[in-house]
C-alpha positions as CSV (number, residue, x, y, z in Angstrom):
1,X,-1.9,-12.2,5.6
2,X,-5.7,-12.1,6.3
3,X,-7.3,-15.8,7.0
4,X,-10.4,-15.9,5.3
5,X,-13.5,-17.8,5.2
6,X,-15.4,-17.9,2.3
7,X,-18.0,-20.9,0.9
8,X,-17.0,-22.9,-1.7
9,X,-17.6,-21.2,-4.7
10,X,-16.3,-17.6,-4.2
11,X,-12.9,-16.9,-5.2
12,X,-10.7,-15.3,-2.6
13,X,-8.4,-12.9,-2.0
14,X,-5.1,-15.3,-1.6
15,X,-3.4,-15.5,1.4
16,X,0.3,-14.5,1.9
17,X,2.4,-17.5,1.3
18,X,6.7,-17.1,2.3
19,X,8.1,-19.5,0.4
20,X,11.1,-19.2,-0.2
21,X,11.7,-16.3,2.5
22,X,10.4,-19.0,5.2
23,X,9.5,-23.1,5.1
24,X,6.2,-23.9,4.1
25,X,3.8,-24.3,6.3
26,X,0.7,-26.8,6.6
27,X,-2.7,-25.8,5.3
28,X,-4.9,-25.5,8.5
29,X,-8.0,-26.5,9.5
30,X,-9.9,-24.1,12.8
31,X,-12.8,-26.2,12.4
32,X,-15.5,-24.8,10.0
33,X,-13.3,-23.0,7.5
34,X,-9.8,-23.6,5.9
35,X,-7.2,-21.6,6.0
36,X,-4.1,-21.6,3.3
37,X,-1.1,-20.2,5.8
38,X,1.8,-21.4,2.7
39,X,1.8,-24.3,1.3
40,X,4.2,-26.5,-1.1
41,X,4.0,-26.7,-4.2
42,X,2.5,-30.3,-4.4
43,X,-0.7,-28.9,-2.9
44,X,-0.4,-25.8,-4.1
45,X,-1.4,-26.6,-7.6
46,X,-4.5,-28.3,-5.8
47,X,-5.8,-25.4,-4.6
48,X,-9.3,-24.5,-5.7
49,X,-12.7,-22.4,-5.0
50,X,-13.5,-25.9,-3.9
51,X,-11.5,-26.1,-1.0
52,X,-13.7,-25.7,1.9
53,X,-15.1,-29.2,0.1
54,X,-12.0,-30.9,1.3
55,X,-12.0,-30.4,4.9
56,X,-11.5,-34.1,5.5
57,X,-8.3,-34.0,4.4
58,X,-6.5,-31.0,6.3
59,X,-5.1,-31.4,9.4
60,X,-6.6,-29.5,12.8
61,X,-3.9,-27.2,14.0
62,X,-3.5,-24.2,16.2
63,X,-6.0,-21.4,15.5
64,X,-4.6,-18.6,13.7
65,X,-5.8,-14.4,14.6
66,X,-9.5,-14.6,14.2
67,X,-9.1,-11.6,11.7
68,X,-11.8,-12.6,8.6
69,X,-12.4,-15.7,9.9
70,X,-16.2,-17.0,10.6
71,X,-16.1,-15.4,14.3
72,X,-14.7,-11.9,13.2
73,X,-17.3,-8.9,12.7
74,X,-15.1,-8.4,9.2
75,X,-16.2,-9.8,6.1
76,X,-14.1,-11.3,3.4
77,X,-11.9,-8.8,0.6
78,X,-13.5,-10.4,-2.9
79,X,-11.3,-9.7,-5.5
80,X,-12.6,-8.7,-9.2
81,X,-10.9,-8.1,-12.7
82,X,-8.9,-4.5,-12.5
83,X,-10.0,-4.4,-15.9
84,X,-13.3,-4.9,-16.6
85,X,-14.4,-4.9,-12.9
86,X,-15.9,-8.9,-13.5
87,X,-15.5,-11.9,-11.2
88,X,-12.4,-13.9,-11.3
89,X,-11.7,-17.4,-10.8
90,X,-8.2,-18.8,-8.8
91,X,-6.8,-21.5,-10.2
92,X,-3.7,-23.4,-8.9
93,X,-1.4,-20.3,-10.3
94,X,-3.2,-17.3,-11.1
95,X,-6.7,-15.8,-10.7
96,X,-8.7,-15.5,-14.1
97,X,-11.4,-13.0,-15.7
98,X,-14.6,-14.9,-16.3
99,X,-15.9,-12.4,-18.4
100,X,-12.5,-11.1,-20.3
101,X,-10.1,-13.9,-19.3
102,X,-7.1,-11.9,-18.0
103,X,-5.2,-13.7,-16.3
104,X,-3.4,-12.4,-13.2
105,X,-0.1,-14.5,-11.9
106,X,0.2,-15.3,-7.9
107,X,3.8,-15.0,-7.4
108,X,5.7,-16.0,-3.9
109,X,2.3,-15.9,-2.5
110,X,1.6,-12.4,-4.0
111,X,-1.4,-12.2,-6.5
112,X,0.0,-9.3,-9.2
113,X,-3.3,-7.9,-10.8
114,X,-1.5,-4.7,-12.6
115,X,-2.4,-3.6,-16.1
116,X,0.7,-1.8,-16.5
117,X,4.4,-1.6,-15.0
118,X,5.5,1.2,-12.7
119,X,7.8,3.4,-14.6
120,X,11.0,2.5,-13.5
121,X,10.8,-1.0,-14.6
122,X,9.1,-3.4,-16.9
123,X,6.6,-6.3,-15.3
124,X,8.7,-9.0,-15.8
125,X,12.4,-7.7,-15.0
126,X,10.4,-6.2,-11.4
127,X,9.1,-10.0,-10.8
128,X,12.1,-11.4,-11.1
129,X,13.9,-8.8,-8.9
130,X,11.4,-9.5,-6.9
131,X,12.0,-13.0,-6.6
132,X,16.0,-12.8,-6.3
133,X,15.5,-10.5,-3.5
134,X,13.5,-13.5,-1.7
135,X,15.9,-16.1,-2.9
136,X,19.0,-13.8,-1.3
137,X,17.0,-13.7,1.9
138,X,16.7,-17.6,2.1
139,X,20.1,-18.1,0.9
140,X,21.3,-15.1,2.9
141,X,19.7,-15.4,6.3
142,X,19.2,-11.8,5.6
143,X,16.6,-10.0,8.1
144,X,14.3,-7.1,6.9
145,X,16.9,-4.3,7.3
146,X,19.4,-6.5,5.9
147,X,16.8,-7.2,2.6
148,X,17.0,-3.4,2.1
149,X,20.0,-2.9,2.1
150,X,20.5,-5.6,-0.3
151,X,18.3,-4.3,-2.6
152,X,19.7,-0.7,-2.7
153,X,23.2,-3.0,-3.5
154,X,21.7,-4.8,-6.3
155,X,20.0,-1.1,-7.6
156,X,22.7,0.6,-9.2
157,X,20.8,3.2,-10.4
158,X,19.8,4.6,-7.0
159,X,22.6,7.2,-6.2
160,X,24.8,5.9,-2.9
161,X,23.6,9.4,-1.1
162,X,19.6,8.4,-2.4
163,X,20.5,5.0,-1.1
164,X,21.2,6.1,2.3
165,X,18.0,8.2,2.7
166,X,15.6,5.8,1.6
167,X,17.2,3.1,3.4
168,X,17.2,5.1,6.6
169,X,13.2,6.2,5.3
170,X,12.5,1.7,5.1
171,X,14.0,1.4,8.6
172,X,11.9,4.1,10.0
173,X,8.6,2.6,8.4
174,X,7.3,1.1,11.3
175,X,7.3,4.5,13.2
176,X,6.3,6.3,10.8
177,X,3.4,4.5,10.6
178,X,2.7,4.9,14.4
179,X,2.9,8.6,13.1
180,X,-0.2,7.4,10.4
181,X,-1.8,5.9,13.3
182,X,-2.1,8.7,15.3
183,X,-3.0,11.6,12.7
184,X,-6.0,9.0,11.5
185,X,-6.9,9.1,15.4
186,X,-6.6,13.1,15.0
187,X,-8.9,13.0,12.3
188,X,-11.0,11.0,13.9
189,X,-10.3,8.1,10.6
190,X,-9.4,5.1,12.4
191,X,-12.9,3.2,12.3
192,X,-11.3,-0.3,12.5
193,X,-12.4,-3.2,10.6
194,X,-10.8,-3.8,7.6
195,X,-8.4,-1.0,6.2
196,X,-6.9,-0.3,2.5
197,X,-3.1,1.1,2.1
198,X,-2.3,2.4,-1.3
199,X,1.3,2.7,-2.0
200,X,2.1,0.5,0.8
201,X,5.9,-0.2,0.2
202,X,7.6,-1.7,2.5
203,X,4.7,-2.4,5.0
204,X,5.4,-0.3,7.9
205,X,1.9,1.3,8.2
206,X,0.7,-2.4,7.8
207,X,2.9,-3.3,10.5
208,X,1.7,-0.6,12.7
209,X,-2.2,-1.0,12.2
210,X,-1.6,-4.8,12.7
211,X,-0.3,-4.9,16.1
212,X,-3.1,-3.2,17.0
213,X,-5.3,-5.8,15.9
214,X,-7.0,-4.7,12.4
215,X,-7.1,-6.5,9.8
216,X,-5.1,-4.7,6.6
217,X,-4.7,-5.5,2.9
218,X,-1.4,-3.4,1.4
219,X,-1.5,-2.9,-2.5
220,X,1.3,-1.7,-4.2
221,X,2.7,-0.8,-7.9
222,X,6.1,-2.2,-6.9
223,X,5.9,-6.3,-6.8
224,X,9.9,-5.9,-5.5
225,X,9.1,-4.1,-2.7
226,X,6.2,-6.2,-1.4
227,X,8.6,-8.5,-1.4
228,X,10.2,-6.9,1.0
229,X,7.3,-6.1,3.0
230,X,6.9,-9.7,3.6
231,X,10.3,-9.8,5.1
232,X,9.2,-7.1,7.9
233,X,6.4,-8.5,8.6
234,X,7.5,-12.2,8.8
235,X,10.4,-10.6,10.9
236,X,7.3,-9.2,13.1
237,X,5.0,-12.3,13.2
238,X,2.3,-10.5,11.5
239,X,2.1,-12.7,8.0
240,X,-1.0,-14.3,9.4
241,X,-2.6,-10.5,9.7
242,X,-1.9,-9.0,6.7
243,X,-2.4,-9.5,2.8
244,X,-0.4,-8.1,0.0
245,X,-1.6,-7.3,-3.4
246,X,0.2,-6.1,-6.0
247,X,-1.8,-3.9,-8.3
248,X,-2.2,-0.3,-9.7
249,X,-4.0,2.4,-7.5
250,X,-6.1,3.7,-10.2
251,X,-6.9,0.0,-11.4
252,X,-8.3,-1.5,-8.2
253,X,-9.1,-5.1,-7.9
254,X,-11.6,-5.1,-5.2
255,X,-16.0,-5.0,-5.5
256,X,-17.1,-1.5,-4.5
257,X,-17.8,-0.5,-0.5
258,X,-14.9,-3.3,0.5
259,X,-13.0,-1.6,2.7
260,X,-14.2,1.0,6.1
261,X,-10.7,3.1,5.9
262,X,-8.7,3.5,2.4
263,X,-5.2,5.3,3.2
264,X,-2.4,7.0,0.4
265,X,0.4,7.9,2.0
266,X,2.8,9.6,-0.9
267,X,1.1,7.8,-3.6
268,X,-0.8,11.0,-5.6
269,X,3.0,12.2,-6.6
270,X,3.9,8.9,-8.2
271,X,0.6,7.8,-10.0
272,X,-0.1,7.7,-13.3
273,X,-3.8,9.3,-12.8
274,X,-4.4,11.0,-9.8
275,X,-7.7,11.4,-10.6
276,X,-8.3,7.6,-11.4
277,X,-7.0,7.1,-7.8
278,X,-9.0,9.6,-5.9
279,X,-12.1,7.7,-7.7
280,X,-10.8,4.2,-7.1
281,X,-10.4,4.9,-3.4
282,X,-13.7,6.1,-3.5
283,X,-15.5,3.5,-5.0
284,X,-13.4,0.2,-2.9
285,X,-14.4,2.4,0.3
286,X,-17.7,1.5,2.2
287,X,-21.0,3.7,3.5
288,X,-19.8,5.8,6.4
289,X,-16.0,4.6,5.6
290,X,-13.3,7.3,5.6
291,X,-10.1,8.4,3.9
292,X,-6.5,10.0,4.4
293,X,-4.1,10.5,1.7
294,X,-0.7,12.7,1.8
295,X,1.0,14.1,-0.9
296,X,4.1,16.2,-0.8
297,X,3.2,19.9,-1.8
298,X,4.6,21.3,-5.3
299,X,5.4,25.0,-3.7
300,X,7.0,23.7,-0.6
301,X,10.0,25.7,0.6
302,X,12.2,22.0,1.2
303,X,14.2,19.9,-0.8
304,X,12.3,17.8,-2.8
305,X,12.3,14.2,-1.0
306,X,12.6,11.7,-3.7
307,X,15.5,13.6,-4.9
308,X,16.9,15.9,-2.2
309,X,17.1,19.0,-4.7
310,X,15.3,22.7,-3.2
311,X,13.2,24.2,-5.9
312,X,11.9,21.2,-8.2
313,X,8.3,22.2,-7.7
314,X,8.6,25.7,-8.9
315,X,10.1,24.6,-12.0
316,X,7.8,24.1,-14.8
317,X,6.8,20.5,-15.3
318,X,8.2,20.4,-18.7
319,X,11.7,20.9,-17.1
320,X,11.8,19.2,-14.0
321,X,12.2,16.1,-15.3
322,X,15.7,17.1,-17.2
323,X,17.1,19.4,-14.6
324,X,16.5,16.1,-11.9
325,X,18.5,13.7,-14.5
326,X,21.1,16.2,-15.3
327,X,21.8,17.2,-11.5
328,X,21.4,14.2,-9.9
329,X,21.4,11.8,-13.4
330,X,18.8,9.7,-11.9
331,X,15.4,9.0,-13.6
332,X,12.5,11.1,-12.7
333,X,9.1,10.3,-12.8
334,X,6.8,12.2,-10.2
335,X,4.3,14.7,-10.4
336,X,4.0,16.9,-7.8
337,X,0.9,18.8,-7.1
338,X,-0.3,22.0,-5.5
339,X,-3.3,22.3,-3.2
340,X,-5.2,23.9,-6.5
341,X,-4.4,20.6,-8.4
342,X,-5.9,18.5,-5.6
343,X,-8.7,20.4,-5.0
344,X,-9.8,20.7,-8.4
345,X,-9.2,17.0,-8.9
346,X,-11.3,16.6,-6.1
347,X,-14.3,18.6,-7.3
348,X,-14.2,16.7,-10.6
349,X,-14.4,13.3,-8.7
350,X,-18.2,12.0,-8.6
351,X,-17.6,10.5,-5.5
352,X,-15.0,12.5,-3.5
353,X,-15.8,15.9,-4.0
354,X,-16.6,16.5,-0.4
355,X,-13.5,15.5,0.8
356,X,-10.8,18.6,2.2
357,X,-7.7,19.3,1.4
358,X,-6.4,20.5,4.8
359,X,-3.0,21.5,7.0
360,X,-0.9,18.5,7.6
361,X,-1.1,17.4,11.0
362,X,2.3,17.1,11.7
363,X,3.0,14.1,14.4
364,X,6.8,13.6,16.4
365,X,6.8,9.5,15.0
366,X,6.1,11.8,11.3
367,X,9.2,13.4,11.5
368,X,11.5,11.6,13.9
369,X,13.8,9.5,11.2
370,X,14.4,13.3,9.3
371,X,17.7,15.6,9.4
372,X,17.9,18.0,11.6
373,X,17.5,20.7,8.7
374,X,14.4,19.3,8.1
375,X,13.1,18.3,11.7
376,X,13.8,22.4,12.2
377,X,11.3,23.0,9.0
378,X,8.7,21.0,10.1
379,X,8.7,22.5,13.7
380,X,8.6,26.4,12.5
381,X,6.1,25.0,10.0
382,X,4.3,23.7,12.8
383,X,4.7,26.9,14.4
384,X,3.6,29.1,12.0
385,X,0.5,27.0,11.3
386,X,-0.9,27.7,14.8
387,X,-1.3,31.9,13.8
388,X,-4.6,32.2,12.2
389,X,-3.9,35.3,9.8
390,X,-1.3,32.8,8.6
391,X,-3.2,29.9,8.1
392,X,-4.3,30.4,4.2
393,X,-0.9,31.6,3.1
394,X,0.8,28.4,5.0
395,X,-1.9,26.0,2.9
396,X,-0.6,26.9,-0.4
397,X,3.4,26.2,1.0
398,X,3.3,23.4,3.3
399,X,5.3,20.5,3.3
400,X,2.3,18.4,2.4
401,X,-1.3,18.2,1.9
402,X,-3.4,15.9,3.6
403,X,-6.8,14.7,2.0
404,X,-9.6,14.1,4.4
405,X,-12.9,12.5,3.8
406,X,-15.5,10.3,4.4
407,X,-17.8,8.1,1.8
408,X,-21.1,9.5,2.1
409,X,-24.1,7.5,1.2
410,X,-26.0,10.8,-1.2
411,X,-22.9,10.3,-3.1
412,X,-24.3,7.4,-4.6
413,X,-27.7,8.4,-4.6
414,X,-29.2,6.1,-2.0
């Protein structure tokens, strides 16, 4: 969660709340600004844009991570209307449009702002999964690995030999996104202040970036698995540092030039739009701000990861989908792309058409949690990548593509 301060009439981003995963815990007071840490429900429903007007009545506490907070450098994440891109108003339950009056639910702490379900499961049956996986923590006592695993038990659809990888993939989150971390450094991406993550799962770039001090909001399609981001990073002590947002990537609910680093780390293969995203990450992303995304490459010579079958990509789009549910008799609902589809989309973008599609730098905390088949791909990859002549034949078969770029200020004509 990301304390905020904010004056009394702007509507805030709300801050990460654990009930029922953990007790609630007081509102608190660091002397000019108020700070909502989790709250009950009696005062929840009293919450308001008015709050900083009721001061008096708060008790003084410890001071929480001066992340947003009047004495950081960072300013406060306003939130808008995914929609029509107006203000919104919170009220004790939900934020609301005040120019087309959606209204978007908060939800264990969570504010959902989607405008449509991911594909794998409708709005309200993902809520509610969402919220019996944090009512089996509580009841459980179950930690974060233990909340995976749980979920993958109450997910019969997931194949046991799927379950095992993706749990395995959850579990490794946290170095993985040391692995982020370090390949933003390469880049020469990690500007600090406030950062974006797209597709943010489970949390364990969030993690990551957090204990290093930044502040981070994490959005996501998936209201179940933020959920379970909550758990890791309740498990980590980072709930004050981080807030969670459930919303669509191509529907953003942030005011343009919000955020100094916007990251997408396979999220292109699973959106609705790729386009829309590229855009959206573009406008939410301020002057001078930059941007890594990573998508797994159609043409490359691996087993595709969602799915663990060799070949998918070179199939024809039309038939992917059926030979994925006949092999494996899972649903499938990803898109990969090539490095022609990503660079074309980004040369139609008005605002990203600068950014590169480039190599994948390839970092050990990337690759650690893989097989050995694969740790051995990535290495002659890796290998093969450092011979020039090589170079632009690799591109077009790596195992990803990595999108590189930086808001710049002609882009927007000023």
């Amino acid at each position: 969660m990301i304390p905020l301060c904010f004056p009394a009439s702007t509507p805030i981003i709300y801050p990460l709340r654990f009930s029922p995963i953990s007790n609630s815990l007081p509102l608190r007071y660091t002397g000019t600004c108020a700070i909502c840490c989790g709250v009950s429900n009696a005062l929840y429903s009293q919450i308001s844009t008015h709050l900083c007007r009721t001061i008096g009545k708060v008790k003084k506490t410890e001071k929480v991570p001066p992340l947003l907070n009047h004495s950081s450098r960072f300013q406060p994440m306003i939130l808008i209307c995914p929609r029509c891109k107006a203000d919104v108003r919170l009220e004790s339950t939900a934020y609301v449009c005040e120019a087309c009056a959606a209204t978007y639910p908060i939800i264990a702490g969570i504010p959902d702002f989607r405008v449509y379900p991911d594909p794998y499961i409708d709005l309200e049956s993902d809520r509610a999964k969402g919220q019996r996986l944090a009512d089996d923590a509580a009841r459980m006592g179950l930690d974060f690995a233990g909340l995976v695993r749980r979920y993958y038990a109450i997910t019969p659809e997931v194949t046991p030999d799927q379950a095992e990888r993706f749990t395995a993939h959850h579990l490794a989150g946290l170095r993985r996104g040391d692995g982020i971390i370090a390949r933003l450094d390469a880049y020469g991406l990690l500007v600090g202040e406030t950062t974006l993550d797209l597709g943010c799962g489970t949390g364990g770039f969030l993690a990551a970036l957090a204990q290093r001090g930044h502040a981070v909001v994490g959005v996501d399609i998936a209201f179940r698995w933020l959920i379970v981001a909550q758990a890791r990073l309740h498990e980590l002590g980072l709930e004050n540092r981080v807030t969670l947002v459930c919303a669509c990537a191509d529907h953003l609910p942030f005011k343009d030039e919000s955020f100094a680093l916007v990251t997408a780390e396979n999220l292109l293969e699973h959106a609705a739009n790729a386009a829309a995203v590229i855009d959206e990450a573009a406008r939410v992303l301020s002057i001078g701000g930059g941007f890594m995304g990573r998508t797994v490459n159609r043409f490359a010579p691996g087993p595709e990861p969602h799915v663990n079958l060799w070949g998918i990509g070179l199939l024809p789009r039309r038939m992917q989908r059926r030979v994925v549910e006949r092999i494996k008799g899972v649903p499938y609902h990803i898109s990969l792309l090539s490095w022609f589809e990503v660079r074309s989309i980004l040369r139609r973008s008005p605002t990203a058409a600068n950014w590169q599609v480039t190599l994948p730098r390839l970092m050990p905390d990337d690759i650690a949690h893989q097989s050995a088949v694969l740790r051995w791909l990535f290495t002659l990859y890796a290998s093969l990548a450092r011979i020039a002549l090589l170079r632009p034949l690799i591109t077009f078969f790596a195992p990803y593509l990595d999108i590189v770029g930086w808001h710049r200020r002609e882009r927007y004509g000023s």
